[in-house]
C-alpha positions in Angstrom: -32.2 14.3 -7.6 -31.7 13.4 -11.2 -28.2 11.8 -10.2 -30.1 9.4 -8.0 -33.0 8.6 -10.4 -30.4 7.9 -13.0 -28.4 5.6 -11.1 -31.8 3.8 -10.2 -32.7 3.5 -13.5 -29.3 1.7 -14.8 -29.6 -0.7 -11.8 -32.9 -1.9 -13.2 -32.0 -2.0 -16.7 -28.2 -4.0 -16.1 -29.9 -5.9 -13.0 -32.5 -7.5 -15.5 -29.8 -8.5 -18.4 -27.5 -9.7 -16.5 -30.5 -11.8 -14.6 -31.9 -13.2 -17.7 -28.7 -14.5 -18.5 -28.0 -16.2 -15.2 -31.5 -17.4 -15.3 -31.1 -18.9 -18.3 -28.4 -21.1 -17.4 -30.1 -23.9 -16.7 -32.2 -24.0 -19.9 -28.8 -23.8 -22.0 -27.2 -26.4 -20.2 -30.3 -28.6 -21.0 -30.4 -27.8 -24.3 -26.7 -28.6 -25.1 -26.4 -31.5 -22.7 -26.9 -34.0 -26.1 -24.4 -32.2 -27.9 -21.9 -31.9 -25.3 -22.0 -35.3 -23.3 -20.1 -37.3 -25.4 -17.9 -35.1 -24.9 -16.8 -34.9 -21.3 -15.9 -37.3 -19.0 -17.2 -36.5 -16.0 -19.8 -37.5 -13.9 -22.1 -34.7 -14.0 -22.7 -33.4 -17.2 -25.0 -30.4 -16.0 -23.5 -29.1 -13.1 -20.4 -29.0 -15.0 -21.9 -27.2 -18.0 -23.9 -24.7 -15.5 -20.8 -24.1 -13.5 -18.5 -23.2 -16.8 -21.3 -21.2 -18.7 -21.7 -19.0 -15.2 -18.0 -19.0 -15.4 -17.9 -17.3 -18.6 -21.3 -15.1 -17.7 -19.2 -14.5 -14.6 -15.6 -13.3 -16.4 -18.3 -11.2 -19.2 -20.0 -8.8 -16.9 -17.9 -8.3 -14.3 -15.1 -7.3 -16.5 -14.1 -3.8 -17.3 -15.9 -3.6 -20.5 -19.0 -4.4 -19.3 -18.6 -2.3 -16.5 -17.9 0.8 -18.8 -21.3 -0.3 -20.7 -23.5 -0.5 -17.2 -21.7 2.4 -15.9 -20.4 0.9 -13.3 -24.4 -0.9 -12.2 -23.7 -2.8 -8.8 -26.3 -5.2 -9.8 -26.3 -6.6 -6.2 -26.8 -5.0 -2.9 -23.9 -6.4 -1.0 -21.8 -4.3 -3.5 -23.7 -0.8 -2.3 -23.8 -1.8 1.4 -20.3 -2.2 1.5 -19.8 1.0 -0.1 -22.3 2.4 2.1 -20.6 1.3 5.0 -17.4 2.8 3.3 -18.6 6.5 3.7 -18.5 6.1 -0.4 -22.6 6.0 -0.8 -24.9 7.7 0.9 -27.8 5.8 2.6 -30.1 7.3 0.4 -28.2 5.7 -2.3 -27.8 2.6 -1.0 -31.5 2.5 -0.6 -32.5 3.3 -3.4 -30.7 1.3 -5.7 -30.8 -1.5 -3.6 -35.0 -1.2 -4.7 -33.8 -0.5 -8.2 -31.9 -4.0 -8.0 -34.8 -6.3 -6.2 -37.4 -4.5 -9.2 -34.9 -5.4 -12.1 -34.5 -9.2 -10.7 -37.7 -9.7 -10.7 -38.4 -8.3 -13.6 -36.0 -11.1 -15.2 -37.5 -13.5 -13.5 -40.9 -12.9 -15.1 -39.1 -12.7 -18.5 -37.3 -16.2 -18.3 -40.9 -17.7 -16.9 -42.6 -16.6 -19.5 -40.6 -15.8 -22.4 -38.1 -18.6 -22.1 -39.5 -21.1 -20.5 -41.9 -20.9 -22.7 -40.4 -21.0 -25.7 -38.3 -24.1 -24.1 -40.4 -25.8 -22.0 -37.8 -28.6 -20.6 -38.2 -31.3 -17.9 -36.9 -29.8 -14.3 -36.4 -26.7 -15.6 -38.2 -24.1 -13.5 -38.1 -21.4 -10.8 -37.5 -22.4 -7.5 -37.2 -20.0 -4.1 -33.7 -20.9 -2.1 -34.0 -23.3 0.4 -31.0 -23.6 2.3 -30.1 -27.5 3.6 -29.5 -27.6 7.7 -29.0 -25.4 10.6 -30.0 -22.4 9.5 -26.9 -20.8 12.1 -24.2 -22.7 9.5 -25.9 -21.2 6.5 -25.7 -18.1 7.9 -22.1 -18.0 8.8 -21.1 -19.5 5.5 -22.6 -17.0 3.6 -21.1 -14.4 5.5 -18.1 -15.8 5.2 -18.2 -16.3 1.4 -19.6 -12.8 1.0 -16.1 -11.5 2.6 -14.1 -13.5 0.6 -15.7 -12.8 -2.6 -15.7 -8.9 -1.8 -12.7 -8.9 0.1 -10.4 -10.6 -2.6 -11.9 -8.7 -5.9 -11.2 -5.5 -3.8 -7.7 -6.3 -3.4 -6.9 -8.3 -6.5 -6.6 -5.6 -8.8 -3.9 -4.0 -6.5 -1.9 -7.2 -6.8 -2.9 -8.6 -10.4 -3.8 -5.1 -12.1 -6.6 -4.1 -13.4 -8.2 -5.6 -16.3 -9.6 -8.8 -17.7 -7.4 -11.2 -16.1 -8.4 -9.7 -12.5 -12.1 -10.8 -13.4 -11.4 -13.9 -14.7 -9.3 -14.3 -11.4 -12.0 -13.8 -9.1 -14.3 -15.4 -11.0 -12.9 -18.8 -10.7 -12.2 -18.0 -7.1 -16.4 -17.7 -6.9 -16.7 -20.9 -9.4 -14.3 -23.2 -7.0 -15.9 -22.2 -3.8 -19.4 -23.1 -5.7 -17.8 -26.0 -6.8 -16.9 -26.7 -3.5 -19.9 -26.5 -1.5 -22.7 -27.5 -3.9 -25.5 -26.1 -2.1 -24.4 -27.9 1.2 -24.7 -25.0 3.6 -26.1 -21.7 1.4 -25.5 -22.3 -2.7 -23.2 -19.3 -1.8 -25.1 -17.0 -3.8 -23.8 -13.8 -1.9 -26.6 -11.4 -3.4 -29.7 -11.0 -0.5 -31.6 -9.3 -3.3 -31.3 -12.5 -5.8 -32.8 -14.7 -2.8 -35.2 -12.4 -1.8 -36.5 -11.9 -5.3 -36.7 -15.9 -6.0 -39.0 -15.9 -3.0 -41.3 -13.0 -4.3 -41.7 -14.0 -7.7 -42.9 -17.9 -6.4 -44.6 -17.4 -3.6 -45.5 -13.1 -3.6 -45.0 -10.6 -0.4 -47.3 -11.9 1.8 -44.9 -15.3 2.3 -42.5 -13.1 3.7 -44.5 -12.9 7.1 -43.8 -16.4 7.4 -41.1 -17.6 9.9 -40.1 -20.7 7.6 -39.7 -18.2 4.5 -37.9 -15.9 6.9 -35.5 -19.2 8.0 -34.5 -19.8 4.0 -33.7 -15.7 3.6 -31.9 -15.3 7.1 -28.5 -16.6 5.2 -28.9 -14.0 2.4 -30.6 -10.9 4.2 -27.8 -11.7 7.4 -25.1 -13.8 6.4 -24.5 -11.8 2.8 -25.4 -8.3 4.3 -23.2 -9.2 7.5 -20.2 -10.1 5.3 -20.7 -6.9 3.3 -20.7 -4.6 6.0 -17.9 -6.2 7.8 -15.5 -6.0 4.5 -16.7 -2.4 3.9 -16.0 -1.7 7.9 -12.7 -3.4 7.6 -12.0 -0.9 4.5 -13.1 1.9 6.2 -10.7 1.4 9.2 -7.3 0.6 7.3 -8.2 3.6 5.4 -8.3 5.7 8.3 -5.6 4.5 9.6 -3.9 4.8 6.9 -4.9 9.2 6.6 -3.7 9.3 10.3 -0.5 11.0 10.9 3.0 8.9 11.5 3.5 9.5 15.2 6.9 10.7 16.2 9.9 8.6 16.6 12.6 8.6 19.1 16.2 8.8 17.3 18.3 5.6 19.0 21.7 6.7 20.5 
C-alpha cells in the first residue's frame, strides 16, 4: 500500500512542474516576442518560439536526468495504459496514478491562472479547453495514430540510438515535426487524454462533461490517445511472447 500511495504522490508533484512549465509557454513566448523578432525570419514569430521552447521543455524532462529526479513519474496516462496493457502495471496502478496525474494538471492549471497570469496579464494569453477542428472520426484516428508513433518510436529508439540524452532529443523533434506538421488541423496531437480532459475541467468544471459536444472535443484524447496506447503496449506484449516461446524443431535438409 505504501508503494502505491508513493507512486501517486510523485505523479502529482512531477505532473504539476512539468505542467506549469508547458503552460507557461505561451506567456514566455509573448514576453520575448520583442526581443526575439528582429531576429528571425520567419513568418510566425510565436509559433516558432512556442514550438522551440516546448522543444527544449520536451528534450529537459524527458531526458534521463530528469527521469532519475521524478523517479521515473509517467506524467501522462497513455504511458501507464500502455504499460498496463504490457502485464508491467497492475490496474490498480494504472488507476491510480492515472488520478494522481489528472489532480496534478489541474493543479498547474490553477497555478498558471492565477499566479502567472496574473503576474503577466498579456493580450490572448489565457486558458482554453481543446477543441478539435472537423470530423470528430479524423481527429480520432489521428490521435491514435500519433499516440503509436510517439510511444512506438521512443520505445525502440533507445535500442537503436542508445540510451541517453541524444535518444530524447531524438524523439523530441520527432514530436516537434509532427506538431509542426499538423498545426492543430485534425487533434493538436497532444497525445495525453489527461491534459485534454483537465483543460476541460478546470474551464468549464465536471458537470460539462455530461455534455455530448464536450464529450465530441475529448473523444480524440480519451479514444484516439488511449486506443494508440493500448495498441503499442498490445503489440509489445505479443512480440514479447513470442519472443519467450520456444524455437520449434527443424528438419536437417539432405
Amino acid at each position: 500500500m505504501g508503494g502505491l500511495v508513493e507512486d501517486f504522490v510523485v505523479e502529482v508533484v512531477f505532473t504539476f512542474i512539468i505542467q506549469i512549465a508547458f503552460n507557461s509557454i505561451r506567456t514566455v513566448s509573448t514576453l520575448l516576442r520583442p526581443s526575439v523578432e528582429p531576429l528571425l525570419a520567419v513568418d510566425d514569430v510565436m509559433a516558432t518560439l512556442e514550438l522551440s521552447l516546448f522543444f527544449v521543455a520536451l528534450s529537459f524532462f524527458f531526458s534521463p536526468f530528469w527521469s532519475g529526479v521524478s523517479r521515473g513519474a509517467a506524467t501522462n496516462p497513455a504511458g501507464l495504459i500502455m504499460k498496463g496493457v504490457e502485464g508491467r502495471l497492475s490496474p490498480v496502478r494504472v488507476i491510480l496514478n492515472c488520478a494522481g496525474i489528472i489532480i496534478g494538471n489541474l493543479a498547474a492549471l490553477l497555478f498558471v491562472e492565477e499566479v502567472i497570469h496574473q503576474a503577466y496579464p498579456l493580450e490572448g494569453v489565457s486558458i482554453q479547453p481543446l477543441r478539435p477542428d472537423g470530423d470528430v472520426r479524423v481527429s480520432i484516428a489521428y490521435e491514435f495514430v500519433v499516440t503509436a508513433i510517439v510511444f512506438g518510436v521512443g520505445a525502440h529508439a533507445a535500442k537503436f540510438l542508445g540510451a541517453g540524452f541524444h535518444t530524447t532529443v531524438f524523439n523530441s523533434a520527432l514530436y516537434c515535426a509532427i506538431l509542426a506538421y499538423e498545426q492543430c488541423t485534425y487533434s493538436c496531437s497532444i497525445v495525453n487524454p489527461a491534459a485534454a480532459l483537465s483543460l476541460q475541467l478546470h474551464s468549464r468544471g465536471a458537470a460539462s462533461l455530461f455534455s455530448g459536444a464536450v464529450l465530441r472535443d475529448l473523444a480524440p484524447y480519451l479514444i484516439g490517445s488511449t486506443g494508440g496506447a493500448m495498441f503499442v503496449g498490445f503489440m509489445h506484449a505479443l512480440f514479447a511472447a513470442r519472443a519467450q516461446e520456444p524455437a520449434s524443431p527443424t528438419k536437417k535438409l539432405i
